[in-house]
Every structure is written in C-alpha cells, then in structure tokens.
C-alpha positions in Angstrom: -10.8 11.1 -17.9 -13.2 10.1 -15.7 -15.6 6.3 -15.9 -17.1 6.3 -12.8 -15.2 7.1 -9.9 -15.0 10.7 -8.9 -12.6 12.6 -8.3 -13.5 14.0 -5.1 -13.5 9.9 -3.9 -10.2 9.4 -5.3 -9.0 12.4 -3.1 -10.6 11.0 -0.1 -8.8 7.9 -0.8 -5.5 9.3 -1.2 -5.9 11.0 2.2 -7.1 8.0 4.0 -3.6 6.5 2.4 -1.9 9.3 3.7 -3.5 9.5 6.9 -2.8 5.7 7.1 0.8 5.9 6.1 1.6 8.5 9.0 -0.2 6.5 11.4 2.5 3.7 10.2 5.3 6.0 10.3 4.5 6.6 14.0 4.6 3.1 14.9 7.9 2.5 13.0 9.5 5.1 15.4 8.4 3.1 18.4 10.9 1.2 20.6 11.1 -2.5 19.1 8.5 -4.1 21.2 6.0 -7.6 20.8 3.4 -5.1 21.0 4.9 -2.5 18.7 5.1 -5.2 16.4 2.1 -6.6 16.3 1.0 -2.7 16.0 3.0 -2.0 13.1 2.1 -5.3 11.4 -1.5 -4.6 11.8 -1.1 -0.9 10.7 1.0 -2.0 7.4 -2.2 -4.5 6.9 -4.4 -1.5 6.8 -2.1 0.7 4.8 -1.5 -2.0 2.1 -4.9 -2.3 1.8 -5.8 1.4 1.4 -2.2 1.5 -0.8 -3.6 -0.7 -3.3 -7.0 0.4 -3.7 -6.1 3.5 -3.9 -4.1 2.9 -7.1 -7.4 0.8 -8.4 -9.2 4.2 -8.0 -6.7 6.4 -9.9 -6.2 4.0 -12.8 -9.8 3.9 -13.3 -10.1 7.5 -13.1 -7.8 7.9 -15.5 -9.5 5.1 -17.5 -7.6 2.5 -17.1 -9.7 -0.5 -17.7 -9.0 -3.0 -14.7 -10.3 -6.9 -15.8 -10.5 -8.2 -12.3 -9.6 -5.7 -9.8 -7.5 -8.2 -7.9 -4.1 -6.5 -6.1 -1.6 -8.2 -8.4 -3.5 -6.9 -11.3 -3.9 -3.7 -9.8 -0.1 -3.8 -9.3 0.8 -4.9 -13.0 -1.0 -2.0 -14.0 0.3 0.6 -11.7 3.7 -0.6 -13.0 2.9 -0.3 -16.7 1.4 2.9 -16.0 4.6 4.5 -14.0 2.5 4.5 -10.9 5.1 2.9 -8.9 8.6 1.8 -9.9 9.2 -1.6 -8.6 6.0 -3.9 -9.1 8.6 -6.9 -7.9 8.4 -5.3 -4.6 5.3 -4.7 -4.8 4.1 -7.9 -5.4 6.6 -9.1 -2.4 4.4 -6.2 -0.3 1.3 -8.0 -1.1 2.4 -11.2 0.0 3.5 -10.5 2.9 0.4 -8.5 3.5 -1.5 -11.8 2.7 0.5 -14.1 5.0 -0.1 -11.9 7.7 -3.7 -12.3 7.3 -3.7 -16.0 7.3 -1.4 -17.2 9.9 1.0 -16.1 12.8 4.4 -17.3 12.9 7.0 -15.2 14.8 10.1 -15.4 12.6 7.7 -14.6 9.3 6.0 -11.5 11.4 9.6 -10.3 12.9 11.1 -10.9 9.3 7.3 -9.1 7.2 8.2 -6.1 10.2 12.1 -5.5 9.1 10.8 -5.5 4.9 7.9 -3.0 6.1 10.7 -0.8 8.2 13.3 -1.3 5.5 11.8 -0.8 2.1 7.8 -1.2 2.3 7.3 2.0 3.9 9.2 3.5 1.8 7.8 2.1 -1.6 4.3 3.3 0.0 5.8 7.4 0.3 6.9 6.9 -3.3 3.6 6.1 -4.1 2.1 8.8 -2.3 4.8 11.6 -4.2 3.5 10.3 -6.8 0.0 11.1 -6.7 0.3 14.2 -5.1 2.7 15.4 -8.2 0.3 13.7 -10.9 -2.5 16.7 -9.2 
C-alpha cells in the first residue's frame, strides 16, 4: 500500500541509512580516541536520525497512519509493527541521541559511545536486515 510516499524515496532512504550505518561502522573500528569519539558520536547522531525516519517512511508506505510523527511514536509503532524488536532500547537510543544534541558532558558522551559500540549499532543492523528481507 502506498499514501503518499514512494517507493523509490523509501529506497533512497534506506540507502542513505545504510550508507550512514557503514560510515558508523568505520568509526567504531577506530583506535579509542577524543576525536574518534566525538566522530562516532556525531556519526550515531546522523544515523539515528536517518534510522528513525526511515522507519516513519516504511510505516507510511505500508499505511501505517502516524498521528504525530515524533521518534517515540515512530518507535511505538515500529515495535507494534515487528519493525524492530526492542522499542525499550530504542527509546534509550533516542535519548541518548537527544542528550547529545543538547549538552556536552564527558562521562555522558564516553558512557552514549560504549551503548552505541555495544548494543546501538547493533539494534540499527537489525533494522537494516529487516528492511532489506521485508523487499
């Protein structure tokens, strides 16, 4: 079903995600540096982002009506909808996402870089198996 989107934007999309996600990948892989760091946090930024709103675009493609469009609805959904399997986590993604935007604190960035190298990353490759088997 489609109301709206296209699917040919909905593919670009999901390529930007995964484009995004290697880019992350790469930096993860890096000797533990400040820099790297900062690097990686600013590339998880972008890749939650893209993560997100990519989900937004393949629930309403498959006519999913979203009220607000706001990432923790977009994340309910995507959990209802077996889009991804831990929303908790999810939501915990966004958050961390969001206190990145707002404020620097080493301790928070070092601990927001361990959750993206530990689990985030790999939440976001679930994600992207997903869409690429739901073709």
């Amino acid at each position: 079903m489609n109301f709206g989107l296209s699917e040919e934007r909905f593919e670009e999309r999901k390529q930007d995600l995964i484009n995004a996600t290697n880019r992350l990948k790469e930096a993860l892989k890096e000797e533990e540096s400040e820099l790297m760091i900062d690097a990686v946090l600013h590339r998880y930024e972008f890749t939650f982002e893209l993560a997100w709103e990519t989900l937004k675009d393949y629930l309403e493609y498959s006519g999913v009506a979203i009220n607000t469009g706001s990432p923790r609805e977009v994340i309910k959904e995507s959990f209802v909808h077996n889009l991804i399997s831990d929303g908790e986590v999810w939501i915990k993604m966004m958050l961390a996402r969001n206190s990145l935007s707002h404020l620097y604190d080493e301790e928070t960035s070092r601990q927001v870089y361990n959750e993206i190298k530990n689990e985030y990353i790999n939440q976001i490759q679930k994600l992207i198996e997903t869409l690429e088997k739901d073709k």
